[in-house]
C-alpha positions, 0 to 999 in steps of 0.5 A: 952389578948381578945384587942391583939386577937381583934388587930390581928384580925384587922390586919390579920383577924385571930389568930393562938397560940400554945394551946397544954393543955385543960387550953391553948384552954380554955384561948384563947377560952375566949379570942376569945368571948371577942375580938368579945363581943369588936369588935361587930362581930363573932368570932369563933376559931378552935383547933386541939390539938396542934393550936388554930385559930381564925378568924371572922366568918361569919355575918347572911346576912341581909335578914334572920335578916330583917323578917319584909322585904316583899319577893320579890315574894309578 
């Protein structure tokens, strides 16, 4: 399920499934970590009892990844 999830992902930059049991949102949940393990980017899902929703979430920006960097106030 996880290469559909990543495939969707891709195509339209979101999932959105009918996940209306707690199994249902666990499955995709699963599924939504493995897509962004196998795509190398964030991944978060949202549920709302009826939906679930998974989309790309946002990347740290690379100035608070680069601690090494000197500020530009320095």
């Amino acid at each position: 399920m996880a290469p559909y999830v990543a495939q969707e992902l891709l195509a339209n930059g979101r999932f959105r499934v009918t996940a209306d049991t707690p199994d249902k949102v666990e499955l995709f949940q699963g599924a939504a970590r493995k897509a962004g393990d196998m795509l190398q980017r964030p991944v978060v899902s949202y549920a709302n009892g009826r939906d679930i929703v998974i989309a790309f979430g946002e990347e740290e920006p690379s100035s608070l990844t680069d601690r090494g960097a000197a500020s530009p106030h320095e």
